[in-house]
VEXNU-744651 format. One line per field, with one value per residue (C-alpha): y, x, z; residue in three letters. Coordinates in steps of 0.001 Angstrom, whole numbers, plus 500000, padded with zeros to 6 digits. Example, Ala and Ser with C-alpha at 12.3 -4.5 7.8 and 13.67 -1.06 7.14 Angstrom:
REM residues 2
y [495500 / 498940]
x [512300 / 513670]
z [507800 / 507140]
residuo [ala / ser]
//
This chain:
REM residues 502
y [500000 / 503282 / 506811 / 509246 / 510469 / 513828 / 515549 / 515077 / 513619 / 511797 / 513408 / 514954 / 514074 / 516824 / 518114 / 518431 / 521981 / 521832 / 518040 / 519851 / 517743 / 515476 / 515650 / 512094 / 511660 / 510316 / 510234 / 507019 / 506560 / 503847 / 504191 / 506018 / 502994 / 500849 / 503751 / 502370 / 498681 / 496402 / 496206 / 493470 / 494572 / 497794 / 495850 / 493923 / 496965 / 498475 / 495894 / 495914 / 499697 / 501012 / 505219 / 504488 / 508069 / 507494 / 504699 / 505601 / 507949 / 504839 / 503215 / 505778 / 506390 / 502791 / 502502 / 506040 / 504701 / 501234 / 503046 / 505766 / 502991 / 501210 / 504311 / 508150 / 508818 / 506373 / 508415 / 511444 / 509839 / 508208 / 512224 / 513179 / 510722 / 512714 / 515174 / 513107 / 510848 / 513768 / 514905 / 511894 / 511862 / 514465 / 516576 / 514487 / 518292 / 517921 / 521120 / 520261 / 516481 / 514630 / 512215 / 509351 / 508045 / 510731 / 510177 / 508400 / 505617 / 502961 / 505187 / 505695 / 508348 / 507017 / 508641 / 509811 / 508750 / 511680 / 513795 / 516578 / 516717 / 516385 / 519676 / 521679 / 519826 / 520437 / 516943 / 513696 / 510104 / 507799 / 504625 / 502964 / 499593 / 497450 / 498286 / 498588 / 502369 / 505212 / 509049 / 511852 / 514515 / 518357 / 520421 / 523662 / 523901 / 522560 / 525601 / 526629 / 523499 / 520802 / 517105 / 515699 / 512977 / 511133 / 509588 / 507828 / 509400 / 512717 / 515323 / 517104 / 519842 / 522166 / 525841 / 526509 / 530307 / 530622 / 526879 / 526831 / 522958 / 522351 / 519019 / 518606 / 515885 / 515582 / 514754 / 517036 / 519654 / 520956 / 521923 / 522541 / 524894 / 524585 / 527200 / 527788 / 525129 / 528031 / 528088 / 523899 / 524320 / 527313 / 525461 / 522159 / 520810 / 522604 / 520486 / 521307 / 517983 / 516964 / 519722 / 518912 / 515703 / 516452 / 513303 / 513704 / 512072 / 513297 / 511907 / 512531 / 515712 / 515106 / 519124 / 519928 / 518545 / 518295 / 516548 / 517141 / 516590 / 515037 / 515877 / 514207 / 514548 / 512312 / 512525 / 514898 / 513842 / 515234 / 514595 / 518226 / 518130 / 521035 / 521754 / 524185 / 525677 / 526054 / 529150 / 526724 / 523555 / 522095 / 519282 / 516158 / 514585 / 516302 / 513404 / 510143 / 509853 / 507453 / 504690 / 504194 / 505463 / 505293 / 506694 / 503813 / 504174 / 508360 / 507452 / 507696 / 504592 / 504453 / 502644 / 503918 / 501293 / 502093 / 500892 / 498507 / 499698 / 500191 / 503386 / 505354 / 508640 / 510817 / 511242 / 511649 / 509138 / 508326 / 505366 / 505194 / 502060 / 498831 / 496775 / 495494 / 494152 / 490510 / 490651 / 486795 / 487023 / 486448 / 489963 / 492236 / 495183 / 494559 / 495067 / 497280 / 498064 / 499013 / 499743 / 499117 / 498964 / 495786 / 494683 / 497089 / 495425 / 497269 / 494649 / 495321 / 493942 / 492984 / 492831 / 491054 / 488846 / 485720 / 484232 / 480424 / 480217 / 476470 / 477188 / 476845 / 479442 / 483406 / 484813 / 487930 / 488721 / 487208 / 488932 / 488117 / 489495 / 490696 / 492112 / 495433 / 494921 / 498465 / 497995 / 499068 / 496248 / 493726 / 496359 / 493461 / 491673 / 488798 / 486448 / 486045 / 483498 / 484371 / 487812 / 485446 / 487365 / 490818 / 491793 / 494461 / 497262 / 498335 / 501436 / 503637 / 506342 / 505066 / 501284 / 500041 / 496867 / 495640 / 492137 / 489928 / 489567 / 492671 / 493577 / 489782 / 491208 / 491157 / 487869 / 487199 / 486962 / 488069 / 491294 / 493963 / 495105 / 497115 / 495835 / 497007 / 494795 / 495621 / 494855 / 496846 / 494916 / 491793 / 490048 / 487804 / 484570 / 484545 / 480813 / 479566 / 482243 / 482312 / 485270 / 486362 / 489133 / 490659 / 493723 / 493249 / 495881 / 498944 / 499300 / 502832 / 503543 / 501639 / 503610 / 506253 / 508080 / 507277 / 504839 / 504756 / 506302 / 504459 / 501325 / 501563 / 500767 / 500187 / 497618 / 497496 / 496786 / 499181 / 501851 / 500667 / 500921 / 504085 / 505569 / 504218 / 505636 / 509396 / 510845 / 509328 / 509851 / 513414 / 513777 / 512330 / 509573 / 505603 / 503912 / 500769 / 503319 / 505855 / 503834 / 504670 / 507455 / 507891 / 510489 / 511584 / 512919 / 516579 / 518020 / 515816 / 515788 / 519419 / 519195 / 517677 / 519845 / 523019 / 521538 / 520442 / 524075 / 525091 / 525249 / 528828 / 529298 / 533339 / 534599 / 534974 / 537936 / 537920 / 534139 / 532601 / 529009 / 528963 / 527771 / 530604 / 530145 / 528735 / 525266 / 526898 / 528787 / 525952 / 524104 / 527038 / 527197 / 523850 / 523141 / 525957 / 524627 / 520796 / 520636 / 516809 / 514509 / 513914 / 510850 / 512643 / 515785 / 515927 / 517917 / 520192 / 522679 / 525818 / 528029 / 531100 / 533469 / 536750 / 538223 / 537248 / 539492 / 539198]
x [500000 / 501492 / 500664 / 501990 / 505442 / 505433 / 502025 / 499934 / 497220 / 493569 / 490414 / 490800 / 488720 / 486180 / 486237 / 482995 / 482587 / 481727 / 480138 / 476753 / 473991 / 472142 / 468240 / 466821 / 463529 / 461234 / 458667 / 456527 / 457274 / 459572 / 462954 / 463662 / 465753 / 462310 / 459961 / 461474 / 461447 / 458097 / 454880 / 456188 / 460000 / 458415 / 456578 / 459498 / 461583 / 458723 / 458925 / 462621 / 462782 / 463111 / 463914 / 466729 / 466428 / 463353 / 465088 / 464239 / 466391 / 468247 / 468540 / 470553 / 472414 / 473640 / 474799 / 476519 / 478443 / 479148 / 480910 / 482896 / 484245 / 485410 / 487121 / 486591 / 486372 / 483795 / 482099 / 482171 / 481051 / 478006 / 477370 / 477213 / 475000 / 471610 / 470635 / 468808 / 471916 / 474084 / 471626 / 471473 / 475687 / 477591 / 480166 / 483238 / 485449 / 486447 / 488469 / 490471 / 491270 / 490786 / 488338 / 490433 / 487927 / 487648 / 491326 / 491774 / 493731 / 494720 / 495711 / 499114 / 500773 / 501887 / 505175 / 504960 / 508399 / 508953 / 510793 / 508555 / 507661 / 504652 / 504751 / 505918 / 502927 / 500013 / 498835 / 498903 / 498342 / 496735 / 496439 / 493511 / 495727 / 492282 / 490318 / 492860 / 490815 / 493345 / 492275 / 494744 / 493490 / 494898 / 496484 / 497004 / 497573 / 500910 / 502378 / 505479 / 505446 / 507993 / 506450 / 507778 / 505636 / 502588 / 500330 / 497255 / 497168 / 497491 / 500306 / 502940 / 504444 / 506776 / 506869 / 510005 / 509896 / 508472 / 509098 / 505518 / 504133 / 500725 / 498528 / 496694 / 493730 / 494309 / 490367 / 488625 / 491188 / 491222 / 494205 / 495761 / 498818 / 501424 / 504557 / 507433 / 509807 / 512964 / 514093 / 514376 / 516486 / 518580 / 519046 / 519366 / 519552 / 522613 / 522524 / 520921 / 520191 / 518785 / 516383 / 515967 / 514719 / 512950 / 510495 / 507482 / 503840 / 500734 / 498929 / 496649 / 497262 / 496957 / 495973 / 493239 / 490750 / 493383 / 496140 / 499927 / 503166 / 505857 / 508569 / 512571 / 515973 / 517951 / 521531 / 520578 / 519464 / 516416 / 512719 / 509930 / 506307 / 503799 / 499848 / 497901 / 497510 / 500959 / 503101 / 505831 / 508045 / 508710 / 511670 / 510657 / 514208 / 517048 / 519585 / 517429 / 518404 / 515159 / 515966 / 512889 / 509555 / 505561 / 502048 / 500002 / 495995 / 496942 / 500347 / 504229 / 506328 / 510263 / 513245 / 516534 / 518830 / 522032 / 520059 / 517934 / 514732 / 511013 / 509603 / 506692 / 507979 / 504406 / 502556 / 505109 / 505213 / 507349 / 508237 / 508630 / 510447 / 508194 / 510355 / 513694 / 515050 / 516909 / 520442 / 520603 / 520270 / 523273 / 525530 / 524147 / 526459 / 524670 / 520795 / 518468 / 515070 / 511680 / 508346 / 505453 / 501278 / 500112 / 496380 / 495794 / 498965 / 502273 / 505430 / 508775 / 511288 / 514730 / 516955 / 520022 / 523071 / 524142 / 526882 / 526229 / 522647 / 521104 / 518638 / 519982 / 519309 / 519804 / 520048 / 521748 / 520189 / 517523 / 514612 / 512993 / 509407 / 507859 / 504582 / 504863 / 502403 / 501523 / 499423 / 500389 / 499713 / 501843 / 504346 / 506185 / 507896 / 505767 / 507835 / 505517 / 506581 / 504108 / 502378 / 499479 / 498195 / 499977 / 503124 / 505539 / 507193 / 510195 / 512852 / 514261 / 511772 / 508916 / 507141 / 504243 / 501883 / 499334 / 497486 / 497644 / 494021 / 493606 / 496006 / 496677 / 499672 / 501891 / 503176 / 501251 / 503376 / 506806 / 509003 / 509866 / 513806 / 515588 / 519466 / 522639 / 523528 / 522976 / 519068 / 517104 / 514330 / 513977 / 511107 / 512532 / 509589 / 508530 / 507457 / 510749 / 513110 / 514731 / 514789 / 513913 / 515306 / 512080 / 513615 / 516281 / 519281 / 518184 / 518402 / 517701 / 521409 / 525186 / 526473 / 528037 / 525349 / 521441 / 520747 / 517369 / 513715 / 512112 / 510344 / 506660 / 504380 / 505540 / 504525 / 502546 / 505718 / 507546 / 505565 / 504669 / 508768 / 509102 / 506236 / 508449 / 511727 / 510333 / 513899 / 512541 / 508978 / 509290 / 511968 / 509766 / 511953 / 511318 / 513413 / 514262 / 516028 / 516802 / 518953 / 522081 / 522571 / 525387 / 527914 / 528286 / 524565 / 525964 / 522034 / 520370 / 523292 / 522652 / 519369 / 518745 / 521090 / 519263 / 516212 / 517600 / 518778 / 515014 / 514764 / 516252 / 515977 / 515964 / 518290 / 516225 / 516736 / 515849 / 515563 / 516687 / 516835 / 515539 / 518067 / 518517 / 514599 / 513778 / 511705 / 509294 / 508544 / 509366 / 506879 / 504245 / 504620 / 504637 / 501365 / 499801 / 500610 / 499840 / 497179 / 499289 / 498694 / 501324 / 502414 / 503775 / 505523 / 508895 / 511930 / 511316 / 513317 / 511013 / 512464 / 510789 / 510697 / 510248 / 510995 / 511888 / 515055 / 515299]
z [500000 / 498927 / 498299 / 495730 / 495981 / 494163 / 495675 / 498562 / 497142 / 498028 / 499645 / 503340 / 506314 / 506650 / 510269 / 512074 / 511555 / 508100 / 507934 / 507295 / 508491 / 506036 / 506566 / 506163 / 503566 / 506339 / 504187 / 503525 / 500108 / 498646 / 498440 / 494808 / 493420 / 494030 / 492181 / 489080 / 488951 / 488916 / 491324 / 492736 / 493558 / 494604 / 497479 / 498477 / 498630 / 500773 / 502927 / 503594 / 503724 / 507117 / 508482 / 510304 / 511299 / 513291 / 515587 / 519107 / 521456 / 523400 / 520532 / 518800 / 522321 / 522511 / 518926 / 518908 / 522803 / 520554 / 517882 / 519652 / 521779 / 518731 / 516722 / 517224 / 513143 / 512675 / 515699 / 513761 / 510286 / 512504 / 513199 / 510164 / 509159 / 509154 / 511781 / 514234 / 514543 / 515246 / 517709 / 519774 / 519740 / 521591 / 519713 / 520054 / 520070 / 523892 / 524203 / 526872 / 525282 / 528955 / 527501 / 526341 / 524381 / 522100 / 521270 / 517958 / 519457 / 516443 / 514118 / 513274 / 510572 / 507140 / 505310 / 501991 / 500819 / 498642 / 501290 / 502099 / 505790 / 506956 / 509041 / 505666 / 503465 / 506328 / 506047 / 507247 / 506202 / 508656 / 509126 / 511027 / 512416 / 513716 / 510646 / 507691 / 507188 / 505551 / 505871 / 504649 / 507105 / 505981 / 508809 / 508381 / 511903 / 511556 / 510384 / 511891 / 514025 / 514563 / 515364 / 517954 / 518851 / 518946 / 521898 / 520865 / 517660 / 519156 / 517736 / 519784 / 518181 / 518958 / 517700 / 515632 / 516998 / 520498 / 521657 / 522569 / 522941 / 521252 / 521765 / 518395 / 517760 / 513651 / 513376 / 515698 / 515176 / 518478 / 520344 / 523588 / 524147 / 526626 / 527758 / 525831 / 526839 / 526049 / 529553 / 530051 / 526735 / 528212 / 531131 / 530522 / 526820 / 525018 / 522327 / 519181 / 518235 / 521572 / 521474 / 517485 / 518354 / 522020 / 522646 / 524552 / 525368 / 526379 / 529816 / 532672 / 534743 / 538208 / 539296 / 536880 / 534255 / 531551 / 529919 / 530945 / 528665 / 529793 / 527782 / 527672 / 525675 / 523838 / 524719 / 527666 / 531593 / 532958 / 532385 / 532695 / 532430 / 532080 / 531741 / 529778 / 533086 / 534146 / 533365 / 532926 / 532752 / 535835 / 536111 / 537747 / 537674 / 536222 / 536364 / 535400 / 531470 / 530083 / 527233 / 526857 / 528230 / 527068 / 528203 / 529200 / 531086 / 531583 / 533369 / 531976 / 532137 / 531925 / 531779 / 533663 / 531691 / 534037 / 537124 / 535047 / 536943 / 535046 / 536692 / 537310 / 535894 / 536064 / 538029 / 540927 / 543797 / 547158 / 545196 / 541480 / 540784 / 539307 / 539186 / 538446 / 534975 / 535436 / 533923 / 533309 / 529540 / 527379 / 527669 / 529768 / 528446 / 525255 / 526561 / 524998 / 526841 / 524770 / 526049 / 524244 / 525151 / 523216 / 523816 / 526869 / 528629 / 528962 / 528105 / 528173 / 525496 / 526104 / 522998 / 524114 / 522111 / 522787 / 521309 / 522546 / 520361 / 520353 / 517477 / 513974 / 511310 / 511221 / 514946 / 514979 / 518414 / 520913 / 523074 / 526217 / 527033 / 529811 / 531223 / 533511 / 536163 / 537266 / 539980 / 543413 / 545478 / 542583 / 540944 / 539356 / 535961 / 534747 / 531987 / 528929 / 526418 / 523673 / 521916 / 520557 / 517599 / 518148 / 516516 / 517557 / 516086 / 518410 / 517935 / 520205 / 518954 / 519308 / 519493 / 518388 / 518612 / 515657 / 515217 / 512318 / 512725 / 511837 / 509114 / 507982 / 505547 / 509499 / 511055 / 514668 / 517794 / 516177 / 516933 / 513868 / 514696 / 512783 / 512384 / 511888 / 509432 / 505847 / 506379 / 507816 / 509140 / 510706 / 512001 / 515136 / 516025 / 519341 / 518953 / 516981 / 518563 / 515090 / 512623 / 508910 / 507336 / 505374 / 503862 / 501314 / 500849 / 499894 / 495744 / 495509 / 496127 / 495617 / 499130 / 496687 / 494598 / 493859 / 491208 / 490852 / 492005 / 495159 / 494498 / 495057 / 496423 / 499791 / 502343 / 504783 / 507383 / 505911 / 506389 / 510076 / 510944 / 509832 / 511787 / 514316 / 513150 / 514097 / 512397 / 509113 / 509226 / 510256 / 507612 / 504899 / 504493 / 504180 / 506755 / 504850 / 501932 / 504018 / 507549 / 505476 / 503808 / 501702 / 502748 / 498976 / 499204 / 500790 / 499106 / 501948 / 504551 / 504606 / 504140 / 507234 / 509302 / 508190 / 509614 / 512575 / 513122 / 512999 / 516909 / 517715 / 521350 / 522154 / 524995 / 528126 / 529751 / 533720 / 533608 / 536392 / 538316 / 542024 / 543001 / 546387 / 547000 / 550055 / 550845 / 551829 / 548529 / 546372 / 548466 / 547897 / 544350 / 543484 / 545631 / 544043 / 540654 / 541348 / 544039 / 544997 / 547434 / 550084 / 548272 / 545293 / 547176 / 546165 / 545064 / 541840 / 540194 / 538367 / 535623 / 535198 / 531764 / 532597 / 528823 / 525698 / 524175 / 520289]
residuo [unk / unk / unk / unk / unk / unk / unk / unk / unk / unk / unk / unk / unk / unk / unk / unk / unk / unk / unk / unk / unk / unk / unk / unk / unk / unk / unk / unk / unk / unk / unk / unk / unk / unk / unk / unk / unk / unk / unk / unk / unk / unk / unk / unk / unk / unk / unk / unk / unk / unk / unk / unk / unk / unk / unk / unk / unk / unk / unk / unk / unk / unk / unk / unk / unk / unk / unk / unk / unk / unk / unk / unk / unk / unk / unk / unk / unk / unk / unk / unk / unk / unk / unk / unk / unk / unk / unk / unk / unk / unk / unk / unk / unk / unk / unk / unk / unk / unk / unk / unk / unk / unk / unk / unk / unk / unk / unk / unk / unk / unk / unk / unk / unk / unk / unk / unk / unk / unk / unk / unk / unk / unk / unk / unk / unk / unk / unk / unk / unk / unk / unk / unk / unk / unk / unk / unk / unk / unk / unk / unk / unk / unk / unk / unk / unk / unk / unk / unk / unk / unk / unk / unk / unk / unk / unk / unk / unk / unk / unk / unk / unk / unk / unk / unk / unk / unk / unk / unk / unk / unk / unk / unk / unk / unk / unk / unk / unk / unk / unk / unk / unk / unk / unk / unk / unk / unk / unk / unk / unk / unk / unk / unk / unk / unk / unk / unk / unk / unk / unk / unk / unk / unk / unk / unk / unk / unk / unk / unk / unk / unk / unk / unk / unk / unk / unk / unk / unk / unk / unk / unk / unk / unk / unk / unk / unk / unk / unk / unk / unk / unk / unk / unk / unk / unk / unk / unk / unk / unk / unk / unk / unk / unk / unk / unk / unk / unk / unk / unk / unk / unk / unk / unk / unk / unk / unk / unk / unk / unk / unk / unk / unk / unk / unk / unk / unk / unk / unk / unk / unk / unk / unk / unk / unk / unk / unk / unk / unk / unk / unk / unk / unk / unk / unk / unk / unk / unk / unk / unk / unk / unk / unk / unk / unk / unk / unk / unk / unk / unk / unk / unk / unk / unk / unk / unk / unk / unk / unk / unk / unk / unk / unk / unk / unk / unk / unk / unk / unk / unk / unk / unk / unk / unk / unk / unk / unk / unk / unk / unk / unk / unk / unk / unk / unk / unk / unk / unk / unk / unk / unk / unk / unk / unk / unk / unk / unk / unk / unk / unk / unk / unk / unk / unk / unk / unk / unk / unk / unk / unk / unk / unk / unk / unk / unk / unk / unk / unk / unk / unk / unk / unk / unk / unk / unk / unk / unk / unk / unk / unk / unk / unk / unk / unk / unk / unk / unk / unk / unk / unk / unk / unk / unk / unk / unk / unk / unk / unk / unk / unk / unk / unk / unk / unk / unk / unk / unk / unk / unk / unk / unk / unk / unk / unk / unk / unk / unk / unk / unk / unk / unk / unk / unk / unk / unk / unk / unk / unk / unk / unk / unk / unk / unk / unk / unk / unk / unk / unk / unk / unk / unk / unk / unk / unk / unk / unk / unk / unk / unk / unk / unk / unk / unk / unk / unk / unk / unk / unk / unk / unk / unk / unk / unk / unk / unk / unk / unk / unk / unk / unk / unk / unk / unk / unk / unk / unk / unk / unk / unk / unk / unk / unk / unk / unk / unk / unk / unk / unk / unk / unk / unk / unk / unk / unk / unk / unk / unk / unk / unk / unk / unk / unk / unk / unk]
//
């Protein structure tokens, strides 16, 4: 399944502000394709024909719960059905974006292939993973913006000028700002390319009746988190550096690799740690930790080598799988030895989990990994422990200059790895051609570097850390900010911007 490389192309998903409302011919005449056929077809099409916009009140309540619970789209194309469907549904634009279920979980952005970022084109491809359904959904609102991450289907962007952090549902088209995040970058992340390439997800606040964004750097300690309500970022840790970390039921999950601990990183508690990770499999100096929610359970993947392998056949690494159990009175690692029908997608950007009965084109209870070989991506069997290398070398180069034009259309796994290859995606760039790029390409090379340059934090004049205030007002502040419970007082840093200086 591919799309055009050249042009955005294919029909936008109207947002429900101009689905005008379709009046349904209640009316008891027969249907207009029966006016025209014989007496008898006309009465059996009389017969069959029933105003499904005259269904009663609880009827239409219980299909309309039925279908938002399955997928928020096919909420808003029940809507816009006639006008006494959309009626009986509520508007699915929650402005604050605390209803979970109004988030349009499943769906996962599709790259184009041809280069052009999504932020610079203003639209998106998605991909509905449980029902196959793709919508290219245009977004003007993505002007200016960096992406830097999704959560449930929900954008985070980051404001190439200001720094500002925006929330954006890509179907309702609401959004939700956030502070500048200038002063954590002053402060904290001096690199350009960790700020470049900031991650962050979207969860539960625990003050107010709204979402909160936790926020972390690659390359750079620290984890902050901010609400719309806040007038800015607030550092939960500022040493922790997270290999890994996902929002799963409104909380944040992590992995501190150099203590091998699974944590609670928001909301705050007296203690964060889940549990520990075992370092009996093959070379622990070679472990790499992945989180990933699969089938409303949160597992954690360890990638490990092993150079004394008892199954034949191509084995350039082996996994072990476990499920996180969150809950406070268990808090522990439980071994699973099978995904059943789900199928993971795992990167250090981002991971993802599909099921073969759904999109039959995957393989069921197998692992997607990208290598460092000269394949990109191999599929690892949870069952057999062995592992197939499913994309070949890529032929659109010869490692010194391009040979030839991408080779389309692109499958259905390769578009799923490089949603979660975010350096790609965002890039407009298939992973599978794109893992190594030829240092001879200087256009792209530099290319790249002027977008990564994008970010340009001001000079903050009168910022400063609190670093001379008192307990007592860090105490104030923070409770006045976070309305906690005792269990989640703790240490926190606050940087204040006072002015921008151009």
């Amino acid at each position: 399944m591919g799309f055009a490389g050249t042009k955005r192309k294919g029909a936008p998903l109207a947002s429900p502000a101009v689905c005008a409302a379709r009046p349904c011919n209640s009316s008891s005449g027969a249907p207009a394709a029966a006016m025209g056929g014989s007496s008898s077809g006309a009465s059996a099409a009389m017969e069959d024909w029933r105003d499904w916009a005259l269904l009663l009140p609880d009827l239409k309540e219980v299909i309309a719960a039925r279908v938002l619970a399955a997928d928020v789209v096919d909420y808003m194309s029940m809507r816009a059905v006639c006008t006494s469907w959309r009626a009986s549904a509520p508007c699915p634009r929650d402005p604050t974006l605390r209803d979970a279920r109004l988030w349009p979980r499943g769906w996962v952005a599709l790259c184009d292939g041809d280069g052009v970022r999504p932020a610079d084109a203003c639209e998106v491809a998605f991909l509905q993973t449980a029902t196959g359904r793709c919508v290219r959904a245009r977004l003007p609102e993505l002007r200016g913006y960096r992406i830097v991450g999704f959560t449930d289907g929900l954008l985070i962007l980051l404001n190439k000028d200001t720094t500002a952090v925006r929330v954006l549902h890509p179907f309702t088209r609401v959004a939700v700002d956030l502070p500048p995040i200038a002063a954590i970058f002053n402060y904290m992340v001096k690199n350009q390319q960790s700020r470049a390439w900031m991650r962050a997800a979207v969860c539960m606040s625990q003050s107010s009746d709204s979402i909160a964004v936790v926020a972390w750097f690659p390359n750079s300690p620290g984890v902050v988190v901010s609400e719309p309500s806040f007038p800015c970022w607030y550092i939960i840790n500022h040493n922790i550096q997270l290999a890994a970390a996902v929002s799963f039921q409104g909380s944040v999950y992590g992995v501190i690799s150099n203590e091998r601990q699974v944590v609670q990183v928001y909301p705050q508690c007296l203690k964060p740690c889940i549990a520990r990770i075992p370092n009996t499999f093959g070379i622990p100096q070679t472990h790499l930790f992945f989180l990933v929610e699969s089938a409303t359970r949160l597992i954690l993947v360890l990638r490990h080598f092993n150079f004394e392998n008892s199954v034949a056949g191509y084995r350039p690494c082996e996994f072990a799988l476990f499920e996180v159990d969150t809950a406070d009175e268990h808090r522990r690692l439980n071994p699973l030895s099978s995904l059943g029908d789900q199928a993971l997608f795992i990167s250090r950007d981002r991971c993802l989990s599909v099921s073969h009965n759904n999109l039959h084109s995957i393989t069921g209870n197998a692992i997607y990994f990208y290598s460092e070989d000269l394949y990109p991506i191999i599929m690892y069997s949870v069952s057999s422990g062995t592992c197939e290398m499913i994309s070949t070398l890529s032929i659109i180069h010869n490692f010194k200059k391009k040979i030839r034009p991408s080779v389309r259309p692109f499958t259905l796994v390769d578009h799923l790895f490089t949603f979660c290859n975010h350096r790609h995606w965002s890039s407009g760039l298939m992973f599978h051609e794109y893992h190594c790029i030829p240092r001879s390409w200087k256009a792209i090379f530099k290319k790249l570097k002027a977008q990564d340059c994008e970010v340009q934090v001001k000079s903050l004049e009168g910022s400063r850390l609190t670093n001379n205030t008192s307990l007592s007002t860090l105490r104030a502040s923070y409770n006045k900010n976070y309305h906690p419970s005792p269990s989640s007082l703790g240490w926190f840093l606050i940087l204040f911007t006072i002015t921008y200086t151009v």
